[in-house]
N, C-alpha and C positions, 0 to 999 in steps of 0.2 A: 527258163531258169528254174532250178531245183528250190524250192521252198520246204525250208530243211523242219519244219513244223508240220507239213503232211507225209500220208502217205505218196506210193508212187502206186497209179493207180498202173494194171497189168491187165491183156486180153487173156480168157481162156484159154489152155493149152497143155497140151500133154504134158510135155516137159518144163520144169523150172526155169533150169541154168544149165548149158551146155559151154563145157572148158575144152577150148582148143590151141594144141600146143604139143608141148616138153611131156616125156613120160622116163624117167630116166635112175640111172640107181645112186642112191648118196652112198657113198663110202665115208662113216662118220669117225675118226679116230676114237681110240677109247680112254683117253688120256686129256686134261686141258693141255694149252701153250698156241704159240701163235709162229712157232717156228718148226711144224712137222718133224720132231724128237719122237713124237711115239712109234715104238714095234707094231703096235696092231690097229686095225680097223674095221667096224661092223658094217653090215650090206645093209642096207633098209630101202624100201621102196619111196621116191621120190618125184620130183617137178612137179613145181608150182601147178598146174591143172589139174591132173589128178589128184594134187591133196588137197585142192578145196572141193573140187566131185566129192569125192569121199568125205570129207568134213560134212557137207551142205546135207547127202543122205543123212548119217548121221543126229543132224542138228536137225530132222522132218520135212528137207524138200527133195524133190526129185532130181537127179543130175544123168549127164549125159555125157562122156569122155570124145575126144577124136584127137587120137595121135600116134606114132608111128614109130616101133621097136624093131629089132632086129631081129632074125631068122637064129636065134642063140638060144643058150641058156639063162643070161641075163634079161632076155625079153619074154622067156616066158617065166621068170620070175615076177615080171611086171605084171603080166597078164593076169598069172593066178593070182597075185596080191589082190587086186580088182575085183576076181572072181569072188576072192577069201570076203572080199567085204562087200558083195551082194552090187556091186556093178553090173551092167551089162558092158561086155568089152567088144559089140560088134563094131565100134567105130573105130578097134583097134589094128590099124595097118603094121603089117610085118614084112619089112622089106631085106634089102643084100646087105646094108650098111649094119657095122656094129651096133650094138644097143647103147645111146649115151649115157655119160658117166660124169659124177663130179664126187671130186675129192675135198671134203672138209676136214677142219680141224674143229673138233667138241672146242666152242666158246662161251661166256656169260655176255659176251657182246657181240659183234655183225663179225658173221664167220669167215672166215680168206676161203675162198675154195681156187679149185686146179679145175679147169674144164677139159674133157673127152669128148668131143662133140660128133656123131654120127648118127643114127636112124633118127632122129628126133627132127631134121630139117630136111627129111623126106613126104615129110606128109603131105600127101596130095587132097585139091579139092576134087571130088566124085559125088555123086544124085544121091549117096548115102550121108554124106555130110551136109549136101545141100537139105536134103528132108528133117535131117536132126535140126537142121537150124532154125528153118521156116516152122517147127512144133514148140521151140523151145520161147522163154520170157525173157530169156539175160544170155549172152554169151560172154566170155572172157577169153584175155588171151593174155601175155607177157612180149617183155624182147626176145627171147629166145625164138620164137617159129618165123618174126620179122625179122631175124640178124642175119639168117643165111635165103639163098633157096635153095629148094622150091617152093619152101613150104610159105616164105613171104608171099609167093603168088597165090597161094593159098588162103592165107587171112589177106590177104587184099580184096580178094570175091567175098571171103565170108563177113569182111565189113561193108562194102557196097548192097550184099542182099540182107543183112543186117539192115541195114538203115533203109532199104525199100520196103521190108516188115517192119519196120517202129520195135524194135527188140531195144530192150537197156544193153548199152555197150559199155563194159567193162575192159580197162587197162593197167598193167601196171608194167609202168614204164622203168623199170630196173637195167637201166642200160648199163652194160660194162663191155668195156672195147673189149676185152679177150675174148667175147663168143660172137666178135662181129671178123671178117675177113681184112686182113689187113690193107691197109692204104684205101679203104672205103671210108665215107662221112656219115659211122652207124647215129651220130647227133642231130643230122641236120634230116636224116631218115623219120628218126624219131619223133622230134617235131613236126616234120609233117603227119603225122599221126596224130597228135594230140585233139586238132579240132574237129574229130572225125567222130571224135569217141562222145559217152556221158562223164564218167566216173574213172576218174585219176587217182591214185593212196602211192607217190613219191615217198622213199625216203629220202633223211637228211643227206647222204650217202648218192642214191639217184640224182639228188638235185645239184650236188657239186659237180658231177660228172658231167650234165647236161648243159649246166651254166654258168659254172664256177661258184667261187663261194657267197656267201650271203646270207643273211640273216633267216630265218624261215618265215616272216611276212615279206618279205623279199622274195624269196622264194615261191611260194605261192600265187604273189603276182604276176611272177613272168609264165606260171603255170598258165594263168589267167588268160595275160595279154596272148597268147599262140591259140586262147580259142576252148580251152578245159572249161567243163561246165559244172563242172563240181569238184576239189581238189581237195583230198588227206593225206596231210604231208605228217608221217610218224615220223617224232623223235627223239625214240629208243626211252631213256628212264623219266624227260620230260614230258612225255603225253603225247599229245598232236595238237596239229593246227588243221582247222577245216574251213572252204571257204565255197561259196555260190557266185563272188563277183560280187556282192551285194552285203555280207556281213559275214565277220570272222567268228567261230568256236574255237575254246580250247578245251584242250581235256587230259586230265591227269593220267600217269598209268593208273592199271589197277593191277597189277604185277607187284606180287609179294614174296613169290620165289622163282628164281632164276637156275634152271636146269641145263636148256639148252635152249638157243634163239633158235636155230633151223627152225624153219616154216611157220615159223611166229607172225610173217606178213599175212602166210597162207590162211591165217588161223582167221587171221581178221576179218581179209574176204567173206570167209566163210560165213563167219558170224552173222556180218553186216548185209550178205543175202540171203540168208534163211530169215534174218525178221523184216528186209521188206519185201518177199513176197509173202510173206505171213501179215503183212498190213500193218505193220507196226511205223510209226512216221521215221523219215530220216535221220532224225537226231536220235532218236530211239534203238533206231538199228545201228548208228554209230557206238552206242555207248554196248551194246550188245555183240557188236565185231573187237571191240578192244577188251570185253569180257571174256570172250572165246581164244582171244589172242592170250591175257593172264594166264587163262587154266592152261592152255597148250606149253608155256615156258615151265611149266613147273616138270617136263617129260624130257626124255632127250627122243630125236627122230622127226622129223615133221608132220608124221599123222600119229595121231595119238587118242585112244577108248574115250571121245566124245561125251556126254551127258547130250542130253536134248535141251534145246533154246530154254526153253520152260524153267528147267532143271538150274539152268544157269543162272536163269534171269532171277531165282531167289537166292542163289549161291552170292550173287554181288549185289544182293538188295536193290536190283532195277526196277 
């Protein structure tokens, strides 16, 4: 059990956090509505793994990318994106399949997107992926590289030698049937994932998806009962809820201005890894992942000109 009053103590190692998964391009409208009326839309570089990579350097820890673009123009817009922000992109696979794509609409709330799904669930496990992992302290992944294969065969290895290294395994389980294949059970997939892992951050949004609706102490426990050993369930302008199986937190935003949500989950991760491997205790690094998440809403795009953890932690008086 996570005793959310300490650190999480970490083995020496080259690498921090290695995110594997989704590397893909947002097409953000440049208009609010919730009904795709706008003429125009901006390109930015996107998926959840690579923006917390990128956030996490950033915020003073080391990161490590593995994911998988297409042979295009769009994939080596990804690539250099990465490159532009001092990445190394050798874990980045470039295969025949288009570069994947989501379509959003600029929102102040949880944004509707349109999926384009192609190179992103090609990514294979290889002795390069295998090496980043067994160096790294933390890996991450999302639903996206478990919704299709190959790439599911692929975090299925990378959680099995995860967990024979003792690495922190991170999840976030954002299931939505439209990037799963149709007439499969991506729910019942899902869950079996969950007791595999450490660290769960559902949203309100995930968790109806997954279980219908319900209260978020509700919610949280059925996180619980399937085996999550740590669960932060955000709930958009109410805070979150945090739980170990053992005692509840709650915690306000700290969100003052609202620009654009994209990557605002990413944001948090991010946060909430750079201060526990920097030794800051749980609760600590909570309040410091939902700081990183504030500053990031106040931008439109999901990665957004960082401050360092430090920086922050006086910007919200932690």
């Amino acid at each position: 059990m996570f005793n959310l009053g300490k650190a999480i103590p970490f083995e020496d190692k080259p690498n921090d956090l290695l995110t594997v998964g989704e590397l893909l391009v947002d097409m953000i409208s440049n208009e609010y509505g919730d009904a795709f009326e706008c003429d125009g839309y901006t390109r930015y570089f996107g998926g959840s793994p690579s923006n917390i990579a990128i956030n996490v350097n950033k915020l003073g820890i080391r990161s490590y990318v593995a994911s998988a673009v297409g042979r295009d123009g769009l994939g080596t817009f990804l690539e250099k994106g990465l490159q532009n922000a001092g990445m190394d992109t050798s874990g980045i696979q470039r295969v025949e399949e288009s570069t994947s794509m989501v379509v959003i609409t600029k929102s102040q709330e949880t944004p509707i997107p349109i999926f384009y799904r192609g190179a992103d669930s090609e990514l294979a496990y290889n002795d390069s992926l295998e090496q980043a992992l067994i160096r790294s302290k933390i890996v991450h992944f999302s639903c996206w590289p478990i919704s299709r294969v190959p790439s599911r065969y692929t975090v299925e290895r990378v959680i099995e030698k995860a967990r024979e290294h003792k690495l922190l395994i991170g999840f976030d389980p954002n299931y939505h049937p439209l990037i799963w294949q149709k007439g499969e059970d991506g729910v019942s997939y899902v869950k079996s994932i969950i007791p595999k892992v450490d660290i769960i951050k559902p949203s309100e949004d995930d968790a109806e998806r997954l279980f219908g609706p319900g209260t978020p102490a509700e919610q949280v426990e059925r996180f619980l009962e399937l085996g999550a050993k740590l669960v932060v369930m955000t709930l958009g302008k109410e805070g979150a809820m945090v739980s170990n199986g053992m005692e509840i937190l709650t915690f306000d935003t700290k969100a003052t201005e609202i620009e654009d949500t994209t990557g605002a989950g990413d944001a948090f991760w991010s946060g909430f890894y750079a201060a526990v491997v920097k030794g800051y205790t749980i609760k600590e690094a909570l309040e410091l992942g939902f700081a990183v998440s504030a500053y990031k809403l106040k931008f439109t795009g999901a990665v957004v000109n960082l401050p360092t953890l430090e920086v922050l932690k006086k910007q919200f008086d932690l």
